[in-house]
N, C-alpha and C positions, 0 to 999 in steps of 0.2 A: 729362161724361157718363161712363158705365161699362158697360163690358162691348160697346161697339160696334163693338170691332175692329180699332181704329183705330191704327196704328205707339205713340203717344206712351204706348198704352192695354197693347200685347202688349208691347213690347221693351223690354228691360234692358240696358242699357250691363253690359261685366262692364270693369274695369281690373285686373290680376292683375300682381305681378311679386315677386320674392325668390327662395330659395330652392326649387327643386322647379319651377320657370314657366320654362316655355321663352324667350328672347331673340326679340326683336320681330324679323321676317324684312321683307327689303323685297320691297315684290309685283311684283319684277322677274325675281326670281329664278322665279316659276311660269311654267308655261306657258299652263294659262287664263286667264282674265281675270279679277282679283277683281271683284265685285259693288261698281258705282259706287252711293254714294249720294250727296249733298247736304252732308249732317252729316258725314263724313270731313272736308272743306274747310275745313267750315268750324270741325269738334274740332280742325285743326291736324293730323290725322293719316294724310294720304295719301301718306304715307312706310315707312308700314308695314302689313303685310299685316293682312286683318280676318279673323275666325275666328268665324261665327254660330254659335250653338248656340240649343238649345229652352230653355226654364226646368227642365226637367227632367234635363237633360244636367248640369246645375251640381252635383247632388251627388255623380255619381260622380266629376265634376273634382274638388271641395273634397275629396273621401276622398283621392284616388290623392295629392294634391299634399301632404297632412299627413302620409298616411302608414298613415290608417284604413281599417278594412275599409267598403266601398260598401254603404249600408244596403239591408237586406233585402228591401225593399217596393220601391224603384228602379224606373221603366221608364226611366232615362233613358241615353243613350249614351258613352261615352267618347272624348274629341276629345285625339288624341294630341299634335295642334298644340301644345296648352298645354302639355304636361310637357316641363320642361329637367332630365329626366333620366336614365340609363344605357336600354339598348337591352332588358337583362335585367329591368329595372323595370318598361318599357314593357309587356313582352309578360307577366308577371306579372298588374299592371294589367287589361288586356285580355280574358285570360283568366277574372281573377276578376269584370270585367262578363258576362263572356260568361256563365262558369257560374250568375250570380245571376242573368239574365235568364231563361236557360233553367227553373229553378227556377219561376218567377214564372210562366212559359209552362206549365211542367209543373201545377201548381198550379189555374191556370186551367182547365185542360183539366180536370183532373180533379173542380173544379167543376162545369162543363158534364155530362160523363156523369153525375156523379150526378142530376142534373137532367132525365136522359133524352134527351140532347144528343149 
């Protein structure tokens, strides 16, 4: 089928590591409780912490982790989990999701009024 919603239909495994990807954390160290599924167990991977994100959240990851700037059109968020690297990086990163979202939001809006909205 397509488009009915269904886990195998939304989700995307992401597998990320090298340079710029933060180190696999074990989910002992949090204090909530990761999100149990089934496929952890049975990936072999309930040894290390999981980190969901939306499909959209992927291009500001893939920008911040090369090194590029977050493309323009973006609504998607920055998951700091992933980046293995500096604190200065991070909060750089961050900011420039922030500022390009804001953009997007400003953007919109100003659509809207024109519109009579």
């Amino acid at each position: 089928s397509h488009g009915a919603g269904d886990p195998s239909e939304t989700e995307t495994p992401v597998v990320a590591w090298g340079s710029g990807v933060a180190l696999p954390k074990d989910p002992s160290e949090f204090k909530e409780k990761m999100m149990y599924d089934a496929r952890i167990e049975k990936w072999g991977l309930s040894h290390v912490r999981r980190h969901d994100l939306h499909q959209a959240d992927l291009a500001p990851l893939m920008a911040s982790i090369i090194g590029i700037p977050i493309p323009v059109n973006n609504m998607g968020v920055l998951h700091m989990e992933y980046l293995g690297s500096s604190e200065e990086y991070k909060a750089g990163a961050l900011f420039a999701n922030a500022r390009q979202m804001l953009a997007q939001y400003q953007q919109k809006r100003s659509q809207r009024r024109g519109k009579g909205g």
